[in-house]
Backbone as CSV, one residue per row, in Angstrom:
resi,resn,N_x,N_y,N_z,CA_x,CA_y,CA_z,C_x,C_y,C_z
1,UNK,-38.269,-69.638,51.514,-37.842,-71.005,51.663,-36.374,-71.088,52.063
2,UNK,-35.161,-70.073,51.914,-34.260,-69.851,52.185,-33.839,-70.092,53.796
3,UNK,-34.904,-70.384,54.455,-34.885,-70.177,56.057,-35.134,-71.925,56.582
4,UNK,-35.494,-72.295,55.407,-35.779,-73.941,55.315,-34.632,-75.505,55.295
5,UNK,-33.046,-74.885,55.431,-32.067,-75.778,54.438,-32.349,-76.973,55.086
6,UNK,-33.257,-77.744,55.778,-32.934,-79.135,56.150,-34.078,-79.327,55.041
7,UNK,-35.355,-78.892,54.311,-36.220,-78.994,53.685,-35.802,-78.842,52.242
8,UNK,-34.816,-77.943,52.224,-34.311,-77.527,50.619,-33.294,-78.793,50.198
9,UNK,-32.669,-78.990,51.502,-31.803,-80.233,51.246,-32.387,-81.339,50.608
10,UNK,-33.431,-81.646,51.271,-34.255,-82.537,50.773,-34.898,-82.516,49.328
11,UNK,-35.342,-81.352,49.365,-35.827,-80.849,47.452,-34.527,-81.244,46.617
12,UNK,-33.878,-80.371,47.055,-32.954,-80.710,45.890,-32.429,-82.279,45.705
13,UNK,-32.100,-82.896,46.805,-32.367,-84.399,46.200,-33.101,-85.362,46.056
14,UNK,-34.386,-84.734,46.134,-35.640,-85.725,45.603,-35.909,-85.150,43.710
15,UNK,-35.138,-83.940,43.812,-35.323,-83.056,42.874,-33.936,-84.132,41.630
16,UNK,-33.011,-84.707,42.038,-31.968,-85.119,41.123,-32.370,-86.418,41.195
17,UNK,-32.943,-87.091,42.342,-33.710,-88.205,42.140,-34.743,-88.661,40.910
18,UNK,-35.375,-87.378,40.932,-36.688,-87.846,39.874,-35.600,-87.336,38.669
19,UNK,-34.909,-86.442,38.268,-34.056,-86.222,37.047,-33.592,-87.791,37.074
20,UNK,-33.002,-88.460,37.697,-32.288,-89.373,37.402,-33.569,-90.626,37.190
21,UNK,-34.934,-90.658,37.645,-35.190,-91.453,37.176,-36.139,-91.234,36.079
22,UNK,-36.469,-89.809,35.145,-36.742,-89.537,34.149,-35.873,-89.563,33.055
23,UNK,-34.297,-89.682,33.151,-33.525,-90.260,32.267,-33.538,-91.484,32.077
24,UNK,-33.949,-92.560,33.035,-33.716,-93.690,33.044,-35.126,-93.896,32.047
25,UNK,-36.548,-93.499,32.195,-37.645,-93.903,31.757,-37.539,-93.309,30.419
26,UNK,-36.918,-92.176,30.096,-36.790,-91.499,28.913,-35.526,-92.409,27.834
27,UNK,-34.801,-93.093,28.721,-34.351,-94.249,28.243,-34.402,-95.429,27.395
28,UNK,-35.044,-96.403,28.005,-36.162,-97.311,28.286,-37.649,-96.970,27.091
29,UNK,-37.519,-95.827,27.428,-38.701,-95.512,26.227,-37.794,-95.566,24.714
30,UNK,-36.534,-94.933,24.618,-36.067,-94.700,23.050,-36.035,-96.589,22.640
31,UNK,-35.077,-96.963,23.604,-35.153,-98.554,23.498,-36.166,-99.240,23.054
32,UNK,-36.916,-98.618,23.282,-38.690,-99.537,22.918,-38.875,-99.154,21.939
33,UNK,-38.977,-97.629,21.402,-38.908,-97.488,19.780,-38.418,-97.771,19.128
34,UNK,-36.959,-98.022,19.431,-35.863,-98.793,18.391,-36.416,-100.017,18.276
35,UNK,-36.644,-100.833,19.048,-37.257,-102.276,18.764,-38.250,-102.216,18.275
36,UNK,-39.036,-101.397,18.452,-40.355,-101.503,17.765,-40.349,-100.637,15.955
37,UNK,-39.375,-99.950,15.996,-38.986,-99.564,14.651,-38.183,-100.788,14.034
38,UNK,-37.229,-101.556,14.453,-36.425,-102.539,13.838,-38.047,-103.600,13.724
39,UNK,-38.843,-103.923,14.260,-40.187,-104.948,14.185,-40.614,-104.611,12.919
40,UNK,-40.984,-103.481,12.678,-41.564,-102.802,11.611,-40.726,-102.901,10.262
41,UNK,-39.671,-102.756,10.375,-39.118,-102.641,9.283,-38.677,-104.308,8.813
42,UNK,-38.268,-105.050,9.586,-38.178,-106.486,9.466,-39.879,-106.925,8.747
43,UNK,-40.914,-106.509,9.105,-42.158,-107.097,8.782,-43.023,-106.624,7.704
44,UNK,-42.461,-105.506,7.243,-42.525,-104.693,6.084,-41.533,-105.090,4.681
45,UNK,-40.359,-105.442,5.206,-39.045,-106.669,4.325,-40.013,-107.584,3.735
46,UNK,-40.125,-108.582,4.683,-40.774,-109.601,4.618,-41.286,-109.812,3.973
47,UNK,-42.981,-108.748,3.941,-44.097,-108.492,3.216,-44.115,-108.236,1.514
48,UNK,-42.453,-107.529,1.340,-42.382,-106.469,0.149,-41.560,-107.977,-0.489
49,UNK,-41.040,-108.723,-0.499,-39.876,-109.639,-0.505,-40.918,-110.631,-1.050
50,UNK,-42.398,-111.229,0.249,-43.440,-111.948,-0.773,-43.781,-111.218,-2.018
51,UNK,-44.280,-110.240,-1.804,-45.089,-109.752,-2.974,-44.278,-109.484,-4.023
52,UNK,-42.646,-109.112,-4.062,-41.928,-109.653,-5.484,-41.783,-110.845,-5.953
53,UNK,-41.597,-111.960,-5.173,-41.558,-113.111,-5.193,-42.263,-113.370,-5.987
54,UNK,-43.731,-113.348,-5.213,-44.813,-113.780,-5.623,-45.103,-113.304,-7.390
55,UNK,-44.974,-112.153,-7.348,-44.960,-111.574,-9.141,-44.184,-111.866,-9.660
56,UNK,-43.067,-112.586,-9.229,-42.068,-112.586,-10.063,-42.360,-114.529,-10.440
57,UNK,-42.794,-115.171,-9.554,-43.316,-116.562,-9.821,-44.110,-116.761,-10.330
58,UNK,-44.959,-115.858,-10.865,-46.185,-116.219,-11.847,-45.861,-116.486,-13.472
59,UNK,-44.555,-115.482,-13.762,-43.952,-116.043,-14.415,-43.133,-117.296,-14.824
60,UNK,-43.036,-117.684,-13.667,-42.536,-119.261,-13.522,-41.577,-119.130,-12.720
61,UNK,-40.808,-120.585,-12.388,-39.703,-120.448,-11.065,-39.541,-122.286,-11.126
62,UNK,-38.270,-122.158,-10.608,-37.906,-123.675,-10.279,-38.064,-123.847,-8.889
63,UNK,-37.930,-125.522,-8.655,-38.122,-125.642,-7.214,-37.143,-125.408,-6.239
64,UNK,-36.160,-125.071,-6.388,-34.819,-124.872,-5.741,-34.652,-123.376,-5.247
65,UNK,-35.685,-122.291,-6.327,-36.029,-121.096,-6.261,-37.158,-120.715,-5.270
66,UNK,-37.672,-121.577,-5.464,-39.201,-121.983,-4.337,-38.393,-121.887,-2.964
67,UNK,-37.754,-123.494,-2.908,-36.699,-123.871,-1.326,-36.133,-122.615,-1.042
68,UNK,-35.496,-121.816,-1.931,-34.550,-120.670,-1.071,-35.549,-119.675,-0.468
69,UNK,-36.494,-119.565,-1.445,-37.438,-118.473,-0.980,-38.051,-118.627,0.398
70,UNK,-38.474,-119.814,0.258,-39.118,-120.457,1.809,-38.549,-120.036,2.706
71,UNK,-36.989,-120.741,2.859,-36.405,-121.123,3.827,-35.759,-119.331,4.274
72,UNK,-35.527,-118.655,3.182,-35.569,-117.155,3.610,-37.008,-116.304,4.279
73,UNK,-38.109,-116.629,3.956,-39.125,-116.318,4.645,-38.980,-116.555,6.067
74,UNK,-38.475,-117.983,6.421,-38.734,-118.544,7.695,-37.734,-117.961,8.077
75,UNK,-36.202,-117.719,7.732,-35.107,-116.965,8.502,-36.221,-115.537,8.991
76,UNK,-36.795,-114.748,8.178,-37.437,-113.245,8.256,-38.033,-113.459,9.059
77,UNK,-39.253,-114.612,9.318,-40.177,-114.860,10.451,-39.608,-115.270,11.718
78,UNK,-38.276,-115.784,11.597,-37.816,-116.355,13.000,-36.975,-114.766,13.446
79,UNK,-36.435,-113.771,12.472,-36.121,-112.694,13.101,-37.368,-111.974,13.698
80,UNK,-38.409,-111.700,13.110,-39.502,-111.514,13.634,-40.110,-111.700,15.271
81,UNK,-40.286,-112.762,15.150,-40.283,-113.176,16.817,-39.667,-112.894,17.285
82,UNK,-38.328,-113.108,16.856,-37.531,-112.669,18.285,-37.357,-111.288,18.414
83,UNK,-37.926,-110.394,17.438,-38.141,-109.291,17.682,-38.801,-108.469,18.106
84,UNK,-40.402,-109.559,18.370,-41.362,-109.617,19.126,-41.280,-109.218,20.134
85,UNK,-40.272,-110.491,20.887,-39.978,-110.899,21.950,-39.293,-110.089,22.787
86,UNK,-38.302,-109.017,21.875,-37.555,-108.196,22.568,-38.154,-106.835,22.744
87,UNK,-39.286,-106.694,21.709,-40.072,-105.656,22.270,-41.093,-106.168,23.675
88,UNK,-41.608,-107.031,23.559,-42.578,-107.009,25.108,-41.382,-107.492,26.086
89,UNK,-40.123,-107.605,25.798,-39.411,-107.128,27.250,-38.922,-105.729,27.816
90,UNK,-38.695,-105.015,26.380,-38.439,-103.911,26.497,-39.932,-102.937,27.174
91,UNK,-41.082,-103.386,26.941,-42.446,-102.758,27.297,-42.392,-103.209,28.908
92,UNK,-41.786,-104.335,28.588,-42.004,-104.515,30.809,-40.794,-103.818,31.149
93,UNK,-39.792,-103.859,30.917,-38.752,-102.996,31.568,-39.089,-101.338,31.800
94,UNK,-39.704,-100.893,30.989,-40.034,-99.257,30.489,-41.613,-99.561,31.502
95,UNK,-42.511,-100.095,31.969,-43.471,-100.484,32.571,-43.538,-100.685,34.156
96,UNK,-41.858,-101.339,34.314,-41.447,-101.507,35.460,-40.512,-100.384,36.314
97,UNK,-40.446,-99.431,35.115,-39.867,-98.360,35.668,-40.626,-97.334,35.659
98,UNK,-42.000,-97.388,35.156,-42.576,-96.118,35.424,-43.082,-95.995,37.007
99,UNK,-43.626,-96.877,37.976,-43.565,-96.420,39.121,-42.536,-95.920,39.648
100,UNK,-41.750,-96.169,39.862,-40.219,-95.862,40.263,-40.579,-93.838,40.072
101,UNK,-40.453,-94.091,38.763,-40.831,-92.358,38.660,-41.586,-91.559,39.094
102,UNK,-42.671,-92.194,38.901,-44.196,-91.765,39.939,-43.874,-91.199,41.580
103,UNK,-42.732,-92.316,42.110,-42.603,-92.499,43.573,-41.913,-91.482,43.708
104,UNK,-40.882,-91.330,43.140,-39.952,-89.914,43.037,-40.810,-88.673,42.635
105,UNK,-41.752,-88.673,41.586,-42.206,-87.417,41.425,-43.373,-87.110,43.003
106,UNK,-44.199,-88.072,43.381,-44.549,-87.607,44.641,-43.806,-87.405,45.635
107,UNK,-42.737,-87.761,45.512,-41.940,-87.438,46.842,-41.789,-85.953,46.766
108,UNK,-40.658,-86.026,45.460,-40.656,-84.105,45.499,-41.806,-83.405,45.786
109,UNK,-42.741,-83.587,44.884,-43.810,-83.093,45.459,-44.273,-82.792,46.640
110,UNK,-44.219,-83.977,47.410,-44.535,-83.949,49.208,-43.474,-82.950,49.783
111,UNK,-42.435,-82.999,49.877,-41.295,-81.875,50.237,-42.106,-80.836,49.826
112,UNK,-42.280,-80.437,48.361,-42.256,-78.872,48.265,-43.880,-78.333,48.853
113,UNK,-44.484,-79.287,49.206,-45.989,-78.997,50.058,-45.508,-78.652,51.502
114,UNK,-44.414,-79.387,51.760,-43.856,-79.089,53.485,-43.605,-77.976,53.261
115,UNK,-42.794,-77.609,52.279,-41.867,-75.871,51.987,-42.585,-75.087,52.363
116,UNK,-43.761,-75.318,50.833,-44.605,-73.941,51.204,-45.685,-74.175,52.475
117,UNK,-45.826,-75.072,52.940,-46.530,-74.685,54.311,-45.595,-74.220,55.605
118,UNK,-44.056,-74.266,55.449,-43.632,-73.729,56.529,-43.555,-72.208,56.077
119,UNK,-43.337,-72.204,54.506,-43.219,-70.522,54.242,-44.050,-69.559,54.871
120,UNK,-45.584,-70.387,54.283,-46.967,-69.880,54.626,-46.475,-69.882,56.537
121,UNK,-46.567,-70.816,56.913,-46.279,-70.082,58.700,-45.368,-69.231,59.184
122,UNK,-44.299,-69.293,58.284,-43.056,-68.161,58.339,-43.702,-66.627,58.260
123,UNK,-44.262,-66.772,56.971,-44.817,-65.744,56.670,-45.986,-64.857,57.683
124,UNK,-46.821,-65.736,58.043,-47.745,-65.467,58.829,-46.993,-65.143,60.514
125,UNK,-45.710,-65.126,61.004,-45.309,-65.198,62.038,-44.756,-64.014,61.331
126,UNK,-44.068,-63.368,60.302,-43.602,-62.206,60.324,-44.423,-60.972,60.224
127,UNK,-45.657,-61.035,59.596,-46.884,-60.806,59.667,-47.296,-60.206,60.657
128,UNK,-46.928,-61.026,62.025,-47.635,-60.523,62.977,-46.692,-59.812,63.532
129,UNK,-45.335,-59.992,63.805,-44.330,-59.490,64.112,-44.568,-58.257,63.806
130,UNK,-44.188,-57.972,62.243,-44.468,-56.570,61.919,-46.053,-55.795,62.368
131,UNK,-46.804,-56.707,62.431,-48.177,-55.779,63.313,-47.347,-55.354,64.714
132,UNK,-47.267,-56.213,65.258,-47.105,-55.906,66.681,-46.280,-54.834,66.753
133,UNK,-44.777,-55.053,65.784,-44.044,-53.662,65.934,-44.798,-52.371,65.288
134,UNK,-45.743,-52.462,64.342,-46.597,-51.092,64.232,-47.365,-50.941,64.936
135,UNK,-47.894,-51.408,65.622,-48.800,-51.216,66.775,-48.085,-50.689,68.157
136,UNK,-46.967,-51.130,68.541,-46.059,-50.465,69.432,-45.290,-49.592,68.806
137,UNK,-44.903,-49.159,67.589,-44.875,-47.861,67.005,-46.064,-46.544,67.354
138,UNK,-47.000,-46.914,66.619,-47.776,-46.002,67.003,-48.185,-45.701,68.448
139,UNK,-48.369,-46.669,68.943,-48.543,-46.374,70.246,-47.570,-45.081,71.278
140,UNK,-46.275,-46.097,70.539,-45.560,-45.096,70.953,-45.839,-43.211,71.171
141,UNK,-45.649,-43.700,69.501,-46.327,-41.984,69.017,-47.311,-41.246,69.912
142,UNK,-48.206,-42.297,69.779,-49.570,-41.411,70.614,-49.138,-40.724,72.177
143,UNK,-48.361,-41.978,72.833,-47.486,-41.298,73.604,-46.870,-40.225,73.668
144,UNK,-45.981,-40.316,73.154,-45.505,-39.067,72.870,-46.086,-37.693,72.927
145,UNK,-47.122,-37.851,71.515,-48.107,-36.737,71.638,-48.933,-36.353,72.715
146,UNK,-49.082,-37.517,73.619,-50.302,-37.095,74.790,-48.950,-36.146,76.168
147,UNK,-47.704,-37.027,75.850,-46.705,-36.132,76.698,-46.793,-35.004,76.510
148,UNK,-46.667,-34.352,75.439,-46.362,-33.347,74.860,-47.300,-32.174,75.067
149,UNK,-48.928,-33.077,75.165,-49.671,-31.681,75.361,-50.333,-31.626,76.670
């Protein structure tokens, strides 16, 4: 492939292309776990926060204890959504970049199919080269020998 540099040129930057857009998707992906880990843990709060509540009101509770509780639920639920919200943007952003990657990984791909098919004809042209020069080697020889006797 060394005999190739307008083809290698090309590899190698379809080759930093797709690096650069597998950082970007490898990105994009941590982002989405973080949001989707901060979802989880906000909705798991929430959950653990009723269920003390809740045991802890069976024992009794005033109404003012009630109001705070509420109105803290609904703060938890309104973080919620919007945490929702920032995960299915983060899923289209990370969604919208996986073609992008795709396009780059076939590209390289397509280059290094050109490579090795010019190798493969390289190869096959030296191939014959070297026949032809053993074949006019020997020939030679035989020459020689038929001079000789």
């Amino acid at each position: 492939m060394s005999k190739h540099l307008p083809i290698n040129t090309l590899i190698n930057l379809a080759e930093e292309e797709l690096e650069a857009a597998t950082k970007k998707l490898g990105k994009l992906q941590q982002e989405r776990n973080e949001v989707e880990t901060q979802l989880n843990s906000l909705v798991t709060y929430r959950d653990e926060y009723h269920a003390r509540f809740t045991a802890s009101a069976q024992e009794g509770t005033t109404a003012q204890t009630l109001r705070n509780f509420q109105a803290f639920v609904d703060t938890l639920d309104s973080a919620i959504n919007q945490q929702r919200a920032l995960l299915v943007a983060a899923n289209a952003r990370l969604e919208a970049a996986k073609p992008e990657w795709q396009q780059r990984k076939q590209k390289l791909g397509s280059y290094q199919v050109l490579a090795a098919r010019a190798d493969a004809t390289q190869a096959k042209q030296d191939a014959r080269i070297e026949q032809r020069d053993s074949d006019e080697h020997s020939a030679k020889i035989l020459r020689m020998r038929a001079e000789r006797a």
